[in-house]
C-alpha positions in Angstrom: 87.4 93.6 78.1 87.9 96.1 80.7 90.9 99.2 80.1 92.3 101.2 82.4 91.9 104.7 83.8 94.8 106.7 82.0 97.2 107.9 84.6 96.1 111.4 84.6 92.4 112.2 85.0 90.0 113.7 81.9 90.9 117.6 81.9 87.0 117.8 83.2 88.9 117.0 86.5 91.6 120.0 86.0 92.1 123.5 86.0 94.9 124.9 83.8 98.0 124.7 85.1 100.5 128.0 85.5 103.4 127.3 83.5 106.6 126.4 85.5 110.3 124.6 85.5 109.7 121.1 87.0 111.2 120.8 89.9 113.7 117.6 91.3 112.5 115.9 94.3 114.4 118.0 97.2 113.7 120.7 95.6 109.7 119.4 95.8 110.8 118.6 99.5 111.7 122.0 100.3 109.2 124.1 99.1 106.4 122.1 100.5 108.7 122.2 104.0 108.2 126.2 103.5 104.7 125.9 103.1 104.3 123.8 106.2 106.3 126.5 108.0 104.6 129.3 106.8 101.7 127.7 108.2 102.8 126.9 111.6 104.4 129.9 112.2 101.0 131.4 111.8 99.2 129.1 113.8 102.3 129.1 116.4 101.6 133.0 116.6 98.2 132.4 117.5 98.8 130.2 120.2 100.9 132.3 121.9 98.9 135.2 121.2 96.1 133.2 123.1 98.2 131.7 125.9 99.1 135.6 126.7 95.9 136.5 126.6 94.3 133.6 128.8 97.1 134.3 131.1 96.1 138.1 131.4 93.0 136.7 132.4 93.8 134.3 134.5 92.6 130.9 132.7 94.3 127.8 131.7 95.2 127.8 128.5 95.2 123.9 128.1 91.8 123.8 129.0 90.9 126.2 126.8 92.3 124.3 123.6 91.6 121.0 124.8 88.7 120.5 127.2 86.4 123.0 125.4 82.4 122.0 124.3 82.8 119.8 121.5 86.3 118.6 122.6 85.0 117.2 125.9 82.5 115.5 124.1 85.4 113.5 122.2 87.4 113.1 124.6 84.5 111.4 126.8 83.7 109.0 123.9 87.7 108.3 123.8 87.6 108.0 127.4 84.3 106.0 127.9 82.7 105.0 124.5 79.5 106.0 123.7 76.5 106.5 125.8 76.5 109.8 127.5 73.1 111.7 126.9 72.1 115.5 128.3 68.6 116.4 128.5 67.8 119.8 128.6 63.9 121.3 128.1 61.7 119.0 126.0 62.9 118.4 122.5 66.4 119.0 123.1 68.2 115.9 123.9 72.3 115.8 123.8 73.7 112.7 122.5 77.3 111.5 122.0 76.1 109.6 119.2 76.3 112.7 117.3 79.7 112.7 117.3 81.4 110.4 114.4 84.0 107.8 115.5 87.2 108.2 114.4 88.7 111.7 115.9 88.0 109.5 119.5 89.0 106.5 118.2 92.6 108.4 117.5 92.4 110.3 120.9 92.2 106.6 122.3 95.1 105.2 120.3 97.4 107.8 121.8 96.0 107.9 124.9 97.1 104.1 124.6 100.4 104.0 123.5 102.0 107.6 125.3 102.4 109.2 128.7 99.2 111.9 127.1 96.2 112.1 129.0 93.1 112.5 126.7 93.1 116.3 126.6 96.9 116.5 125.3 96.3 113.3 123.0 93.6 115.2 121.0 95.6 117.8 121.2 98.9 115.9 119.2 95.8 114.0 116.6 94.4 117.9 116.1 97.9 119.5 115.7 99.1 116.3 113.2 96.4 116.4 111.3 96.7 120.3 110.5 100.0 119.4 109.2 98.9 117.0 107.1 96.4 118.8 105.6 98.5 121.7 105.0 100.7 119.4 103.0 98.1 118.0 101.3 96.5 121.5 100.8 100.1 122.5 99.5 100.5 119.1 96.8 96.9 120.2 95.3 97.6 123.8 94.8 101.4 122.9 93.6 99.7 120.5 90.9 97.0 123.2 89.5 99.3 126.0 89.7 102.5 126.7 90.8 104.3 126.4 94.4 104.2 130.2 95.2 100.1 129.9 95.0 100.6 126.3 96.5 102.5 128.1 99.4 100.4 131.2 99.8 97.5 128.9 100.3 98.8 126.9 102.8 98.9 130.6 104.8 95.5 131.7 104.1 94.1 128.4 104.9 96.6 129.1 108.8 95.2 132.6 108.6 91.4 132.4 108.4 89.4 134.1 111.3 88.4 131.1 112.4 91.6 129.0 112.1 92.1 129.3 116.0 90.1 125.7 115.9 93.1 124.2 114.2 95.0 124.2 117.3 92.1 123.2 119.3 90.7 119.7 120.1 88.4 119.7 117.2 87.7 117.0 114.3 88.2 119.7 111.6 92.2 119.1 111.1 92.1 115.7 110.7 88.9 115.9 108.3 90.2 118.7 106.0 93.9 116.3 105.8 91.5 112.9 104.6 90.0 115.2 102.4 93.0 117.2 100.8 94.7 113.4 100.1 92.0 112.1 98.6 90.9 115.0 96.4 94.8 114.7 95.5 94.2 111.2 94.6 91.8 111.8 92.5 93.8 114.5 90.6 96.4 111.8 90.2 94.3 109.0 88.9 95.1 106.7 92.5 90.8 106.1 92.8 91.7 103.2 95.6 93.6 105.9 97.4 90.7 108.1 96.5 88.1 106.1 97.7 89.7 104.9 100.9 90.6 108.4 102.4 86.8 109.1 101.5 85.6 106.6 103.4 87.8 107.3 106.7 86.5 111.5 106.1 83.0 110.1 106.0 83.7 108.5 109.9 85.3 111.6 111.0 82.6 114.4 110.7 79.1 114.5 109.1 80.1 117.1 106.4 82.7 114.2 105.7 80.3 113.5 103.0 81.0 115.7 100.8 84.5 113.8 100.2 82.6 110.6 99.3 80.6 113.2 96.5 83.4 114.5 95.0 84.9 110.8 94.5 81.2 109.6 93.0 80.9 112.7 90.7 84.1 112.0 89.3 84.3 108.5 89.0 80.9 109.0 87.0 82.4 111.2 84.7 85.3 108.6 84.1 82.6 106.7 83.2 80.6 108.7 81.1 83.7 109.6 79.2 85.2 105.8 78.4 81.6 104.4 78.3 81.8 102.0 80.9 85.2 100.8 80.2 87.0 101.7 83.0 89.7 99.9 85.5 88.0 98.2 88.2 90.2 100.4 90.3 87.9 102.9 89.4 85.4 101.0 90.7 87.0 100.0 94.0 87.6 103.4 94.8 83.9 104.8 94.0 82.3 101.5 96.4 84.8 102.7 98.9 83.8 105.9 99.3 80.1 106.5 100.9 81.2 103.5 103.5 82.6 105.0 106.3 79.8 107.4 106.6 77.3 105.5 105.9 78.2 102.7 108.1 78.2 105.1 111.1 74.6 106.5 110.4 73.5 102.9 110.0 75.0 101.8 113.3 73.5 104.5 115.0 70.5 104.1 113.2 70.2 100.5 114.8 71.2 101.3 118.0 68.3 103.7 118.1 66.0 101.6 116.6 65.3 103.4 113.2 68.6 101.7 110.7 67.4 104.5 108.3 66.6 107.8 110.3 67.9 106.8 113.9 71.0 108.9 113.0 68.7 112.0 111.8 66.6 111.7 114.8 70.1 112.0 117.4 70.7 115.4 115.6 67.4 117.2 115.6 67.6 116.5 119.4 70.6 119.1 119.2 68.4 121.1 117.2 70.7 120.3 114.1 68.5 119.8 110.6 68.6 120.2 106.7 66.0 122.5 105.8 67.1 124.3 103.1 68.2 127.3 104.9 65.1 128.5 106.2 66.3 128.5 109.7 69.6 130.0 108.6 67.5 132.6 106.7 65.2 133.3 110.2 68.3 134.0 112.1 70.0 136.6 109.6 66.7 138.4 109.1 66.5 138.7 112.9 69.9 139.5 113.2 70.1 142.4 110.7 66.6 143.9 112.3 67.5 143.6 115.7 71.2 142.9 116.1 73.1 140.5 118.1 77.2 139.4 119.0 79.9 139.9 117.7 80.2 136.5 116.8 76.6 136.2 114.9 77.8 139.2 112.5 81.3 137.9 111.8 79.5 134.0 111.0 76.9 135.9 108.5 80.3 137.9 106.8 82.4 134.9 106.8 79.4 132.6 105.2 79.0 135.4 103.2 82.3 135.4 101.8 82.2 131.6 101.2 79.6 132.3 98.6 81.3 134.5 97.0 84.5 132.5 96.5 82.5 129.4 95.6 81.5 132.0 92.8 85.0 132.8 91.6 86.1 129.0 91.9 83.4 128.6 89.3 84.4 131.3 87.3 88.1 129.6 87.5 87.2 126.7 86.2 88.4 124.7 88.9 88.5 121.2 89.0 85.4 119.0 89.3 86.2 117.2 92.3 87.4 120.7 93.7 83.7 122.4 92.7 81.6 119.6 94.0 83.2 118.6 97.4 83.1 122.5 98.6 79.8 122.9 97.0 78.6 120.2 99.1 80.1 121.6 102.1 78.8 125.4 101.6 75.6 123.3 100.8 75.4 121.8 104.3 76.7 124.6 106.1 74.1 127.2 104.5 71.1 124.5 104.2 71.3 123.1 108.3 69.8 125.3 110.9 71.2 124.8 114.1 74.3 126.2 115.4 74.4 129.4 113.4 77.7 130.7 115.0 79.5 127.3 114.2 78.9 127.2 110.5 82.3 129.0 109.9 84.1 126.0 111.3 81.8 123.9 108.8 83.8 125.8 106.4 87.4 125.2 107.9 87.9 122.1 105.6 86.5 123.9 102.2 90.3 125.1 101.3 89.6 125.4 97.7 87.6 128.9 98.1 91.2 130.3 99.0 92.6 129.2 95.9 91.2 132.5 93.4 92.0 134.7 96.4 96.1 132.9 97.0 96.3 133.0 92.7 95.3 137.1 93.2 97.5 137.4 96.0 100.3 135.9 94.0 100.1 137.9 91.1 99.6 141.4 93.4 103.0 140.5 95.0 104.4 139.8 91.6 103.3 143.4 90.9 103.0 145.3 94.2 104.8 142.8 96.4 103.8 146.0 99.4 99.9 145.8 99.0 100.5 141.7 99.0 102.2 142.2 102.5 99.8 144.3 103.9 97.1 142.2 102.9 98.4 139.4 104.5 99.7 141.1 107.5 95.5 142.6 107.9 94.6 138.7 107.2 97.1 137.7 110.4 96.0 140.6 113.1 92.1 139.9 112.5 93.1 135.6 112.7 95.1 136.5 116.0 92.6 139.0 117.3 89.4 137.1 116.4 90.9 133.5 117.2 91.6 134.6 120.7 88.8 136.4 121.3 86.3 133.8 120.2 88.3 131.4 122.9 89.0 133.7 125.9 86.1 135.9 125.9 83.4 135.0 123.3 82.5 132.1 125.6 80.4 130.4 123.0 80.1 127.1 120.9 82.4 126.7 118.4 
């Protein structure tokens, strides 16, 4: 005879809680409608920040944010399906099946049922699914801690270098909100809930894995801990998880022939592998001998920096699920050659390795509320500087 999973997970699964008043539910409602505020007034600034600045130089802004390298590419397989292929000099083949389904699949849907072309409908998915996530983001951080770090999070996550691609046609938004809710879930004890937003992550991005980890590990430990005995929720949620993704490396694995390494094969034509780092390794030894751009050195400090916070979120304790879905994600980022200036996007959805720096921040402004403002005011001129220069002048991948 089967038991159930008790309502609240093993404490293997938690990090110690900071010691608060409970709070009624509008009084829930309205800190987490701060935090969502906080957020898009940073990413609001930003935007207007870049729309100055591509007017100053005389581009289109709505190009820019919608209609820029990857973003084409989902907005053709929203537009088209799949099937597009770019060859370039031998060995390096382009294909759309690269791209996972279900950031085109959403352009499609409101593309379908508004006035949007497909530009301004990945646009509204992107922009939704930042909100989402920062509400998500905000319910984790709220649950561990308290709703001042819950809130101060939210703004680091709106206030990353990088976070320009938030308001951009990009995949990343709508990942990092899958994978807030069901890392939620599984805080909560809800392992259907778990499992399902798992496996829609796992068909939005190919680091959507790491979701589908995080749900296994734990469940694991579940079962370790009650000896088998578990709720077959439990269960439901774990065979849930690795679907989506692996159902979309499968299909692509028999369209190309190969069920098993098809899927592989379409990214090394982009020059895209796992190989431990060594490729990653190459290009920082060449670029501290010899240099490069701007963009190179800030991808090295930002990666850089990612380590070292996956190092204090050890130190933390953080929760398991927490620890092994961004060490996945810092483990494909850091592992796959390919792409070096684009790994700092692979990092947009790893949230947790803001949580010790939000918990510091919190207590500085408890202490020295100026230092905490001028931290954060340092944070939002390098996220508005460096977000519109990577998209106005850098003129690279993203």
């Amino acid at each position: 005879m089967t038991h159930p999973s008790p309502t609240v997970p093993h404490p293997v699964t938690r990090a110690p809680r900071t010691e608060q008043a409970p709070l009624g539910p509008s009084r829930r409602t309205a800190t987490a409608a701060h935090a969502l505020g906080a957020f898009a007034a940073a990413r609001l600034t930003g935007l207007l920040a870049l729309a100055v600045a591509a007017h100053v130089s005389d581009q289109d802004v709505f190009r820019l944010l919608g209609r820029s390298w990857d973003s084409r590419w989902y907005t053709g397989i929203a537009a088209h399906g799949y099937g597009r292929t770019l060859y370039f000099e031998p060995g390096v083949v382009q294909s759309d099946l690269a791209f996972f389904p279900l950031y085109p699949a959403l352009i499609r849907a409101v593309e379908a049922l508004t006035p949007l072309g497909y530009g301004a409908a990945g646009l509204l998915v992107s922009w939704l699914g930042a909100g989402a996530a920062a509400v998500a983001i905000y319910k984790i951080a709220a649950r561990l801690h308290d709703h001042r770090t819950a809130t101060v999070l939210v703004l680091l996550w709106g206030l990353l270098p990088h976070s320009v691609i938030l308001t951009m046609a990009y995949t990343e938004p709508v990942l990092t909100a899958l994978a807030a809710g069901s890392l939620y879930a599984l805080l909560t004890g809800r392992w259907i809930w778990a499992g399902t937003l798992a496996a829609l992550a796992g068909l939005a991005r190919p680091n959507g894995f790491a979701v589908a980890a995080a749900v296994a590990v734990a469940a694991v430990c579940e079962l370790v801990r009650h000896r088998g005995r578990v709720s077959h929720r439990l269960w439901t949620g774990a065979a849930l998880a690795p679907v989506g993704w692996g159902a979309y490396v499968l299909w692509v694995g028999v369209r190309r022939g190969d069920p098993l390494g098809g899927y592989f094969a379409v990214q090394r034509g982009w020059g895209s592998r796992f190989d431990f780092g060594r490729g990653s390794l190459a290009f920082v030894r060449h670029l501290l001998l010899d240099g490069d751009k701007l963009v190179f050195a800030m991808t090295l400090v930002i990666v850089a920096a990612g380590l070292l916070l996956y190092g204090l979120l050890l130190c933390d304790r953080a929760p398991l699920p927490l620890l092994v879905y961004t060490g996945v994600l810092l483990l494909i980022t850091v592992g796959g050659s390919g792409f070096f200036e684009s790994k700092p996007r692979f990092l947009l959805p790893a949230f947790p390795l803001l949580l010790p720096l939000a918990c510091a921040l919190v207590r500085t402004a408890r202490a020295r509320p100026g230092h905490a403002a001028l931290v954060v005011g340092a944070l939002a001129g390098l996220s508005l500087a460096y977000g519109t220069y990577l998209v106005t002048t850098a003129r690279m991948p993203l």
